[in-house]
C-alpha positions in Angstrom: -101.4 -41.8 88.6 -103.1 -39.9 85.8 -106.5 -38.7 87.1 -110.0 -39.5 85.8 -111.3 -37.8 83.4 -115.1 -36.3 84.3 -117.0 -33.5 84.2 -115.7 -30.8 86.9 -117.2 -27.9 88.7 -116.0 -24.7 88.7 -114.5 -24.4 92.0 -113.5 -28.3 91.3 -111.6 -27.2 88.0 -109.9 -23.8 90.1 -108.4 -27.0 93.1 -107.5 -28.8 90.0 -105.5 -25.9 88.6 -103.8 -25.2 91.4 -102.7 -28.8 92.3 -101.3 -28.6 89.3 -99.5 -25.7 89.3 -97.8 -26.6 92.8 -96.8 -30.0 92.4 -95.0 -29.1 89.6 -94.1 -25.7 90.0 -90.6 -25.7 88.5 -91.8 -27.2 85.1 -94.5 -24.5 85.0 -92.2 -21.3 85.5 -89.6 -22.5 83.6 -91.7 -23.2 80.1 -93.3 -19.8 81.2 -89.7 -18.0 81.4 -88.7 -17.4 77.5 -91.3 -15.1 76.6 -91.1 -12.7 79.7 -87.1 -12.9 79.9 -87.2 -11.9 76.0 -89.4 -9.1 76.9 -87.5 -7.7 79.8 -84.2 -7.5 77.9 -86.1 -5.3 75.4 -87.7 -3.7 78.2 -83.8 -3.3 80.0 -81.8 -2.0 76.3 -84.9 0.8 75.8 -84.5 2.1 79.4 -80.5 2.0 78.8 -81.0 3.8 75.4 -83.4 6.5 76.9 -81.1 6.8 79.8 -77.9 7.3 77.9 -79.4 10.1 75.4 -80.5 11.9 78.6 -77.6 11.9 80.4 -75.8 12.8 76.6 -78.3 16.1 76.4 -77.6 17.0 79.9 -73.9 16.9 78.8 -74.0 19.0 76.1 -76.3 21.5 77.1 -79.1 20.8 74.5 -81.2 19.2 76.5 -83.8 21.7 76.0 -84.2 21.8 72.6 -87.1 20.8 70.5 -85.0 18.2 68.3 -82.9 16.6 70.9 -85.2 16.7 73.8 -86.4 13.5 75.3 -90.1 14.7 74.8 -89.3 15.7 70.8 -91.8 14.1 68.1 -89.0 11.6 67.2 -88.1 10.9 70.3 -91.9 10.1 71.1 -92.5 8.3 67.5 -89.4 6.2 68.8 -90.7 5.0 72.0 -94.5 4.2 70.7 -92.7 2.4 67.7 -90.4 0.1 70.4 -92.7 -0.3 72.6 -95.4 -1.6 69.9 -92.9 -3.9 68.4 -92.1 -4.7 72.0 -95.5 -5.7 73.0 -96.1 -7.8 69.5 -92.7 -9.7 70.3 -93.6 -10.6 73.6 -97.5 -12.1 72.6 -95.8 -14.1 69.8 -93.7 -15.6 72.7 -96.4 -15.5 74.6 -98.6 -17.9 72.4 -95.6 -20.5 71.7 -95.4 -20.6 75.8 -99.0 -21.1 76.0 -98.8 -23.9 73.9 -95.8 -25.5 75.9 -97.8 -25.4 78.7 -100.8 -27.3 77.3 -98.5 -29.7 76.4 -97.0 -30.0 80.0 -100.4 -30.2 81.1 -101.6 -33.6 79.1 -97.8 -35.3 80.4 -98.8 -34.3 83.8 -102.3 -35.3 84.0 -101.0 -38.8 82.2 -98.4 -39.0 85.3 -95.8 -38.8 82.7 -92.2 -37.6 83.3 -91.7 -34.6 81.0 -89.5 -31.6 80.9 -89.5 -27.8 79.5 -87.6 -28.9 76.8 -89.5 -31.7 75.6 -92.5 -29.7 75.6 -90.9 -27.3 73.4 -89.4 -30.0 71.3 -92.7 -31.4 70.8 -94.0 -28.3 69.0 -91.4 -28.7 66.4 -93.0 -28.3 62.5 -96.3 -26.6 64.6 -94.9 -23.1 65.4 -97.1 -21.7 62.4 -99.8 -23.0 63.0 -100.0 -21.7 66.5 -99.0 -18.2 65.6 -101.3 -18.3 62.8 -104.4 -19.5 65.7 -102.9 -16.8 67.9 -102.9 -14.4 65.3 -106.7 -15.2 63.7 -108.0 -14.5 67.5 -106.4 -11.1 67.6 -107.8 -9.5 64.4 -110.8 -11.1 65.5 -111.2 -10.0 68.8 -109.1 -6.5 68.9 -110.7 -5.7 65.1 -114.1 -5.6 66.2 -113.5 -3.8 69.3 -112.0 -1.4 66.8 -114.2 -0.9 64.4 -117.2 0.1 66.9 -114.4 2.7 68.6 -114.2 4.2 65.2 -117.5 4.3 64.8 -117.8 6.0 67.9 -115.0 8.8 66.9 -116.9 9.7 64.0 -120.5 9.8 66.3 -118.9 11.7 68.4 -117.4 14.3 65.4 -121.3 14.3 63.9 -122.3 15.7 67.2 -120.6 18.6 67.5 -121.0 19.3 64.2 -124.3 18.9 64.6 -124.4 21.3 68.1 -124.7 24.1 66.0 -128.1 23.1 64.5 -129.6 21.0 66.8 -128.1 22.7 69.5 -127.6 21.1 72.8 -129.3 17.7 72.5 -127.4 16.7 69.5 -124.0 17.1 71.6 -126.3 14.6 74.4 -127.4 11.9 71.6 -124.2 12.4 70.3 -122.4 11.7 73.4 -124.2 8.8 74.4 -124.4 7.3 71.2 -120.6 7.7 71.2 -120.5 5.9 75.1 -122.9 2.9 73.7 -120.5 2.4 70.8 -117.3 2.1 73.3 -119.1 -0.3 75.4 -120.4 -1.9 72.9 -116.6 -2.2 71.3 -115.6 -3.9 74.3 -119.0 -6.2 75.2 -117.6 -7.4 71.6 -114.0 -8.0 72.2 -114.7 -9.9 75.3 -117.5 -12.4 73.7 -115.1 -13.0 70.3 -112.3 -12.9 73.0 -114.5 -16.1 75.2 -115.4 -18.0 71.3 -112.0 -18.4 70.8 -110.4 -19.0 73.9 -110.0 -22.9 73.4 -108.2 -22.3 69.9 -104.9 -22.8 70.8 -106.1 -25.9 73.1 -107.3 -27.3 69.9 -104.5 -26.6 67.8 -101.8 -28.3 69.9 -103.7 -31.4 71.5 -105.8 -32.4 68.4 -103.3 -31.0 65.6 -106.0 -29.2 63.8 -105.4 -26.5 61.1 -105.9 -23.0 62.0 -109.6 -23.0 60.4 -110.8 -25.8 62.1 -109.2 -24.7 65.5 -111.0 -21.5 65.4 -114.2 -24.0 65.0 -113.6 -26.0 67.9 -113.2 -23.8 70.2 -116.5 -21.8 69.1 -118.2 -25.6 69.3 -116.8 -26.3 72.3 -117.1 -23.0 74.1 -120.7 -22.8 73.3 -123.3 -22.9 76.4 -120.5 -22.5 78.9 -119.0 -19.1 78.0 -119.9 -17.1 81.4 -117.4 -20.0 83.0 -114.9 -19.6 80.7 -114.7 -15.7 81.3 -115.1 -16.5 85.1 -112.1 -18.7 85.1 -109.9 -16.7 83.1 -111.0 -13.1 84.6 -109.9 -15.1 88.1 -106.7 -15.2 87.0 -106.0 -12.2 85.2 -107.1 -10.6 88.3 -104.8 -12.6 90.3 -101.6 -11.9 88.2 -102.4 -8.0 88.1 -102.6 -8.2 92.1 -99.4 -10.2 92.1 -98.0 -7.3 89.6 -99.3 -4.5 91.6 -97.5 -5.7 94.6 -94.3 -6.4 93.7 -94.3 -3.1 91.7 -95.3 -1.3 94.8 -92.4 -3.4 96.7 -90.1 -2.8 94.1 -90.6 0.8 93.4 -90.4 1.6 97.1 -87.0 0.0 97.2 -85.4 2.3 94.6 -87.7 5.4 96.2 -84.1 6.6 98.0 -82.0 6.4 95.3 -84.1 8.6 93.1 -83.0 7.2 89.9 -85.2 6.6 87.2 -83.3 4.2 85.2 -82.7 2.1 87.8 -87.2 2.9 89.2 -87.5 1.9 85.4 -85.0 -1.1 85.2 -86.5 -2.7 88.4 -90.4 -2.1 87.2 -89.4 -4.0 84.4 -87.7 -6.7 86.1 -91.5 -6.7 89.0 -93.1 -7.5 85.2 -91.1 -10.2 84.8 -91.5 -12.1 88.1 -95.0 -11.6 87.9 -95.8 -13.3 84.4 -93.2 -16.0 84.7 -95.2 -17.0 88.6 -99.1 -16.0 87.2 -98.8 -16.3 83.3 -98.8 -20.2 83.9 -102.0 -20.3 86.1 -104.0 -19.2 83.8 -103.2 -21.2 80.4 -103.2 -24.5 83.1 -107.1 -23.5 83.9 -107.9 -23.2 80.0 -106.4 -26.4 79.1 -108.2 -28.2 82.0 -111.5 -26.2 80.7 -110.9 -27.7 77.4 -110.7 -31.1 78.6 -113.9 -30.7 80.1 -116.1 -29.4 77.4 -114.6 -32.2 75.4 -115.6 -34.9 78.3 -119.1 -32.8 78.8 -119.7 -32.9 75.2 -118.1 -35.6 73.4 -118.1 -38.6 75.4 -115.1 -40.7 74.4 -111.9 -41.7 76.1 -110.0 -38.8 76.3 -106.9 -40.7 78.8 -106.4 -42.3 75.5 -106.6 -38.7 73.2 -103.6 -37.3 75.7 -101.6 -40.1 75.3 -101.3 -40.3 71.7 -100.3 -36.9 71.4 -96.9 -37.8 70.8 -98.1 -40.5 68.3 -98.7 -39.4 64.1 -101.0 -36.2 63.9 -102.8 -38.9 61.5 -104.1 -40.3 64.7 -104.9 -37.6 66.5 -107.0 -36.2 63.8 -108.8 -39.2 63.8 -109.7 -39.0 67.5 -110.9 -35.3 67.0 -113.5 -36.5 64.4 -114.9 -38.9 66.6 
């Protein structure tokens, strides 16, 4: 039975994400598997690389040396160049899986039988789009936090070139000037981060440009912000205490074999169980967010919204203009 559609309360919304989640939990883990398992074989090749041109040093003797040592500048521009192209491939995963998700959780809430791959299937002809929303909200949020660090760096450079005039207190202005700016950098990141947390949301369910995405989710986030970070904080919190644990667990297991491939090798794979269990949780919550500021705020069927997202994106555009 698909459920009415009303306004929620907070700890309403949290039961609803959970019910959710757990009745059907197989659905969930498997749309949310793709992006960590991609991840984790990148994670698994790096560590076997590393491990291998170790073992190769130790072999030969060499091990010690500036340009074949594991701590050399190439070795080091290596790993911060896989790991960043690591970390970009998995958020590109990352935001197609998000979007699978909000589209398991419309057949759900409609009581309709759906499966992993029909959600996926059902993106097909949108992938840009949603790395282009995904992408917009990162410049935006990460960019600002950025330029205010930067401005910080160069406060902080202005003071102690300025010690030696001003002496003392310009290394204090300086310094707290420099502190302001960092917190300032990230009280930005997390309010751009809030405006645009319903982007995707809009994207998928009312097949909306990228522009106009960006919009409704600014529209719709508006006067309900502080929930919206509540909500999501919840579960961020929740899937680094599930991470945390089965690290600890997992690490203490290898612990006796003292082998860092294999300490490595099993972190990775701790990662992986914990964002394919807790990745889901979250993107659930936002979607049923979204459904709510739309029923708080725009008053018209939206039982009837859901089920025509399989319909022409003609029709669905409609609807969002109501």
């Amino acid at each position: 039975m698909p459920e009415p559609l009303r306004p929620m309360s907070t700890g309403e919304l949290l039961d609803r994400t959970f019910a959710l989640y757990k009745r059907n939990f197989m659905l969930f883990v498997t749309i949310a598997t793709p992006a960590p398992a991609i991840y984790l074989v990148f994670q698994l090749i790096s560590s076997l690389g590393t491990s291998r041109n170790s073992s190769l040093n130790a072999a030969t003797g060499v091990g010690a040396s500036a340009g074949s040592s594991v701590f050399s500048p190439a070795a080091i521009t290596g790993f911060v160049i896989g790991a960043v192209l690591g970390v970009i491939i998995y958020m590109l995963g990352l935001a197609i899986t998000h979007a699978a998700t909000i589209r398991a959780v419309s057949a759900v809430h409609l009581g309709r039988p759906t499966s992993a791959r029909e959600t996926y299937s059902s993106l097909k002809g949108r992938y840009g789009r949603i790395l282009g929303v995904f992408l917009s909200v990162a410049i935006r949020v990460f960019g600002g936090g950025i330029l205010l660090y930067m401005a910080a760096i160069l406060v902080a450079v202005g003071a102690v070139a300025a010690a030696s005039t001003l002496g003392g207190i310009g290394t204090v202005i300086g310094s707290i000037v420099a502190v302001a700016a960092v917190i300032g950098g990230i009280i930005l990141a997390i309010s751009l981060f809030v405006r645009y947390a319903l982007a995707i949301q809009a994207c998928v369910v009312e097949d909306v440009p990228v522009k106009q995405a960006l919009k409704r989710s600014v529209f719709l986030a508006k006067g309900d912000r502080n929930r919206i970070l509540t909500v999501y904080t919840l579960f961020v919190v929740l899937q680094l205490v599930v991470s945390l644990t089965l690290g600890f667990g997992i690490g203490a297991l290898a612990a006796p074999f003292h082998s860092v491939p294999l300490t490595s090798a099993l972190g990775a794979l701790a990662g992986f169980i914990a964002g394919v269990l807790t990745s889901p949780l979250a993107t659930v919550a936002m979607s049923l967010v979204y459904y709510d500021q739309r029923v708080r705020k725009e008053a018209f069927d939206l039982q009837l919204m859901m089920a025509a997202l399989d319909g022409p994106p003609a029709s669905a555009a409609a609807v969002s203009t109501t």
